[in-house]
N, C-alpha and C positions, 0 to 999 in steps of 0.2 A: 622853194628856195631853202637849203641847207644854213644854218646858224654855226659858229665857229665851231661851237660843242661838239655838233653831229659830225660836223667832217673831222674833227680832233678825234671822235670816235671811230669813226670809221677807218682811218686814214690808223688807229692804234688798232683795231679789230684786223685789217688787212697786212699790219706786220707781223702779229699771232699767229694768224694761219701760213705765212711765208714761214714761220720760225716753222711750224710744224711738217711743211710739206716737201716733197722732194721733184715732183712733175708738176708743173701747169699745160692746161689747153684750154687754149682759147677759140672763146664759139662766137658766131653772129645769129645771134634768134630773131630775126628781122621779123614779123608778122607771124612768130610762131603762140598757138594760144598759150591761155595760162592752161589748162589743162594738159597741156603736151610738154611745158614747162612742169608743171610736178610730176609727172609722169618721169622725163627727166630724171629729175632729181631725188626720185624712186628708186630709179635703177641705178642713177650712183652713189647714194648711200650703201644700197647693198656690193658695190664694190668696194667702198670704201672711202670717198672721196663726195667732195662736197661743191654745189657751183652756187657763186656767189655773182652778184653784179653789182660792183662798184663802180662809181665813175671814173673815165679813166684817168684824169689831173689826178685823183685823190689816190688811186694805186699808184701812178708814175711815184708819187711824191711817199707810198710807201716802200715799193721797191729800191728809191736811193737810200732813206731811210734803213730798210734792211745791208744796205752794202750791196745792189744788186743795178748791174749798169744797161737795164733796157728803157725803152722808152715805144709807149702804145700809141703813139701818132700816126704811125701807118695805118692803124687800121682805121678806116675811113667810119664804119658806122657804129652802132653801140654792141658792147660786147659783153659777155660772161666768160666769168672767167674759173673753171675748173681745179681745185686745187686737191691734188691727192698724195697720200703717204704710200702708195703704193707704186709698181713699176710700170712705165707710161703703155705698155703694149695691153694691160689689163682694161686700163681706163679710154683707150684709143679704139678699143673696142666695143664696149658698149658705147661712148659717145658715135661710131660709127653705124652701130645697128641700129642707135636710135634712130640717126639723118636716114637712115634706108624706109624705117616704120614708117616715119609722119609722110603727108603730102605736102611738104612746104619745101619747095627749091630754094627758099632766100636760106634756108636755116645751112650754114656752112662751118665748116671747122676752120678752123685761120691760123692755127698753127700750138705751140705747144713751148713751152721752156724748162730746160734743165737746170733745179736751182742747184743742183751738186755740181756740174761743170761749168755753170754760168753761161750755159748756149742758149739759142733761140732753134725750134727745129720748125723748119718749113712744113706746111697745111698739106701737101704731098704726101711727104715724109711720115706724117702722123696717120693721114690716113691710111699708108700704107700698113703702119702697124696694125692700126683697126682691121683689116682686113687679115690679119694673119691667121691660123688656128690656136689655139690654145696650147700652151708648153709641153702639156702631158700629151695632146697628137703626136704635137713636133716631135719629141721622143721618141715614142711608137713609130712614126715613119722611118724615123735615122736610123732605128735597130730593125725596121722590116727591110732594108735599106743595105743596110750589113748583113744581114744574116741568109738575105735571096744568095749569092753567089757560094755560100759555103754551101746552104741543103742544093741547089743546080750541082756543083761538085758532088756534095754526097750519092745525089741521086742516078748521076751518071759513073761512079766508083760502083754502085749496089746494083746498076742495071750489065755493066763489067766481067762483075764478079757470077750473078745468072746464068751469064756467058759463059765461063767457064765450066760451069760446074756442068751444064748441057750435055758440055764434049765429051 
């Protein structure tokens, strides 16, 4: 059992990192080890983003505190909660490829919140991003994307011109 201190602590620790962060995702690590928890928490340091597991009364109670109007009652069972200064499709991804690594079905994403528009994003929706390729593919495809129909034009202008010159 927590002493007023510790949750006054906590409960000031967990408005810090709200101050600093701009995505949360929220995970359920029901039965997942601690080795697969620092494993974890390996791979989101090196994105940049850090997962914390507060209780959730003592977030709720940091989140109004910050000015921020959610409340974690829905989620039914205990939960971590991912807080990063980076763009949610970074951290939605590793949190995704970790759920694929482990063998634990309980271990689920539950969803994600935007502290700059003040939304909640459905556990869908996140993992949707998880699953995306990285920016710099995205790129590469839109320009290989753009640039097929001009060289198919060229190529049939240069096979054209062949023609010509045959006669």
């Amino acid at each position: 059992m927590l002493t007023k201190k510790q949750k006054a602590e906590y409960i000031k620790e967990g408005k810090d990192i709200l101050k600093n962060s701009h995505f949360l995702v929220f995970i359920d690590f029901t039965k997942t080890s601690v080795e697969d928890l620092k494993k974890l928490r390996r791979v989101l340091r090196d994105a940049g983003a850090k997962l914390k597991v507060i209780k959730k009364r003592l977030l709720n109670i940091a989140f109004k505190e910050s000015g921020f109007d959610f409340d974690h009652s829905k989620f039914e069972s205990q939960i971590g909660t991912i807080f990063s200064e980076k763009d949610i499709p970074e951290i939605a991804a590793s949190v995704y490829k970790f759920s694929k690594e482990i063998n634990n079905k309980e271990f689920k994403i539950l969803g994600g919140y935007d502290l700059s528009a003040k939304n909640f994003l459905e556990a869908e929706f996140v993992k949707m991003l998880g699953q995306l390729p990285p920016r710099e593919i995205l790129l590469s495809q839109l320009v290989g994307m753009l640039q097929s129909p001009i060289s198919k034009l060229l190529y049939v202008l240069n096979e054209k011109s062949k023609m010509v010159e045959n006669k």
